[in-house]
C-alpha positions as CSV (number, residue, x, y, z in Angstrom):
1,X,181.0,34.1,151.1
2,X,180.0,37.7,150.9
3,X,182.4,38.4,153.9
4,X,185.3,37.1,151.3
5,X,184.4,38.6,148.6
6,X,185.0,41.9,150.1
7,X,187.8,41.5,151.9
8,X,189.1,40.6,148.6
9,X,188.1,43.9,147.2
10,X,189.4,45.6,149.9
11,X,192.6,43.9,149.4
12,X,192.5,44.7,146.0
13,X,191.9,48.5,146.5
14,X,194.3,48.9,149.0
15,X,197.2,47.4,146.7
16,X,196.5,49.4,143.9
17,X,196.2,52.6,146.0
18,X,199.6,51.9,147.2
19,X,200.7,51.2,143.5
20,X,199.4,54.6,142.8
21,X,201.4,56.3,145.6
22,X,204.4,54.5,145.6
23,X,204.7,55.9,141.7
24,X,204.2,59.3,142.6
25,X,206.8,59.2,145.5
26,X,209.7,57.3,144.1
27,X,213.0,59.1,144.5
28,X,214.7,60.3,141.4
29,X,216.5,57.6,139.5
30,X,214.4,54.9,141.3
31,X,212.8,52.5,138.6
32,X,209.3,52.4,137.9
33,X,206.4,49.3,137.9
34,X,204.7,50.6,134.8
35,X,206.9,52.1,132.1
36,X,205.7,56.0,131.2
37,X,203.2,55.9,128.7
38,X,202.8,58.2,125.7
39,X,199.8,59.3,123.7
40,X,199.4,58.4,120.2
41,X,196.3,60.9,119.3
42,X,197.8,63.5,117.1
43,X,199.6,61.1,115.0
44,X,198.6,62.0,111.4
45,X,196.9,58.1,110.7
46,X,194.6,58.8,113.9
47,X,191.4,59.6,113.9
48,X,191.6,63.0,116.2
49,X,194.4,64.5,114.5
50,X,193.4,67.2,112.2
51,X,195.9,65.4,108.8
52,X,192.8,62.5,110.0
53,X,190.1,65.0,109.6
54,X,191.4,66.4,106.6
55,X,191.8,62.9,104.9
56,X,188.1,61.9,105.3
57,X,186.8,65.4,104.6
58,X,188.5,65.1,101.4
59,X,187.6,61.5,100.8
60,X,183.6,62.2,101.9
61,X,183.5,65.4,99.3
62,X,185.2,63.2,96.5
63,X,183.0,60.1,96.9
64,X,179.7,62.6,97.1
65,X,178.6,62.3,101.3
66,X,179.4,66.2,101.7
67,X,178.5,68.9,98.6
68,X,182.2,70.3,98.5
């Protein structure tokens, strides 16, 4: 059972490696597995961007948490 289960994983390690390197490697023009992703942290409604900051600075000093 054991002997399965990592041939499985093995399996399952190889594929993804060979996911990983057949992205990298495409030609140019060549369509993709996985769409290219974007990051949303800087949006101004997310909690890392500095209009995020701002908002619950201002909200903390007007409900009394900070001394503003």
């Amino acid at each position: 059972m054991m002997k399965r289960i990592g041939i499985f994983a093995l399996g399952a390690t190889l594929c993804a490696m060979c996911f990983e390197v057949g992205q990298r490697f495409l030609p140019a023009g060549a369509h993709r597995f996985v769409a290219t992703v974007e990051a949303m942290i800087g949006r101004p409604l997310t909690p890392v961007s500095v209009a995020g900051v701002a908002r619950r600075t201002s909200r903390r000093c007007a409900v009394g948490v900070y001394d503003c």
